[in-house]
N, C-alpha and C positions, 0 to 999 in steps of 0.2 A: 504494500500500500504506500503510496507518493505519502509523502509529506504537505502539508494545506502551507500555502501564504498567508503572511501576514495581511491582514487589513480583510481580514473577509472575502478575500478574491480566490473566485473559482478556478483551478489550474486550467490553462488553457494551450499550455504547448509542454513538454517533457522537460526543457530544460528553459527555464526562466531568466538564466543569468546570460543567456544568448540576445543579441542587439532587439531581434524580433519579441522576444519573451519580456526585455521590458519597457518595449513600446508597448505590448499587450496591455501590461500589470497596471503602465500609467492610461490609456488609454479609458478602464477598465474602471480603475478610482476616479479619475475625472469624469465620468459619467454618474458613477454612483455617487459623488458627491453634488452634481446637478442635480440628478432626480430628488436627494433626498433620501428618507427611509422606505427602502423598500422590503416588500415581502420575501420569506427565503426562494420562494416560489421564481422567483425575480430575474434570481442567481445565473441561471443558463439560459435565459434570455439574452440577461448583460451579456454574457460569454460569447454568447454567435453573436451578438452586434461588435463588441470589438474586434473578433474575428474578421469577419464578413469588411469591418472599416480597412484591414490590416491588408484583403487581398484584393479589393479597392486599387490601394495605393499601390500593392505589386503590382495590377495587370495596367497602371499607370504607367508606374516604369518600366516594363517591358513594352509598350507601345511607343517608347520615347528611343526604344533601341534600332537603330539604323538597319540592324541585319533583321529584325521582324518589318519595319516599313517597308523593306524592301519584298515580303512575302506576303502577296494578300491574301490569300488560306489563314495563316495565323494571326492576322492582322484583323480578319474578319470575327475568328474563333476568339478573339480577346473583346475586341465592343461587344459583340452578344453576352461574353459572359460577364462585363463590366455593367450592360443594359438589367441581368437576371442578379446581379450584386447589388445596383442601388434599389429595385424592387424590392429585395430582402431588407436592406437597410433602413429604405421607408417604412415598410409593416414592422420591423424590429421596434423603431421608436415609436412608432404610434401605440404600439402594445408597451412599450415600458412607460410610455405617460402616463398611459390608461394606468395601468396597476401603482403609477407612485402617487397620481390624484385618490385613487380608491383605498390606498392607506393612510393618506391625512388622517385624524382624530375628528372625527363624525361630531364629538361632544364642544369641540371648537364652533361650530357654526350656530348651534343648540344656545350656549353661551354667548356669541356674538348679537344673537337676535334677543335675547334678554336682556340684553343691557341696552337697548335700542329703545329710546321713547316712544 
C-alpha cells in the first residue's frame, strides 16, 4: 500500500517527487483551496480534473513540436483529443462546484435570514 500525501491529496501519479507529480500535488491544492471544503466524495473528482489539466498542457506541447506539425495524422489525433480533454474539464468543474456549493453549512442561510428585519 502507497503511502497518502500530505495535505489531503489523493495520489495521482506513482512517484510525486517527479516534475509532473508536483505540478499535480500543486495543481490539486490550488483547487481544493478554491473550492473550499469539500466532500470526501470530492476527492477523485479533484484527481481527474488535475489530471485531465496536466494532459491539456502535454498535448499543448507536443503540438508546439515541429516534427508532429509536420505530421497531420498526429497532429489531427492531438486536437480531437485536446477537443475530448476540455469537455472533461468543463463537466469536471461544473461537478466540483456543484458538490463544494452543496457543502456550505445549510444553517448559515437559516441564520442569515433571521437576522434580517
Amino acid at each position: 500500500m502507497s503511502r497518502g500525501l500530505k495535505g489531503n491529496v489523493l495520489r495521482g501519479f506513482a512517484d510525486h517527487r517527479s516534475q509532473i507529480g508536483r505540478a499535480y500535488t500543486e495543481l490539486y491544492r490550488d483547487k481544493q483551496a478554491e473550492l473550499g471544503v469539500l466532500p470526501k466524495s470530492a476527492r477523485p473528482l479533484l484527481r481527474e480534473w488535475a489530471r485531465v489539466v496536466l494532459d491539456l498542457e502535454r498535448t499543448a506541447l507536443d503540438l508546439e513540436k515541429p516534427s508532429i506539425r509536420k505530421q497531420a495524422t498526429m497532429s489531427r489525433r492531438l486536437r480531437r483529443e485536446q477537443k475530448v480533454l476540455r469537455f472533461t474539464l468543463l463537466k469536471l468543474e461544473q461537478r466540483l462546484a456543484g458538490l463544494a456549493s452543496e457543502n456550505h453549512d445549510p444553517q448559515a442561510l437559516e441564520r442569515a435570514l433571521r437576522a434580517m428585519p
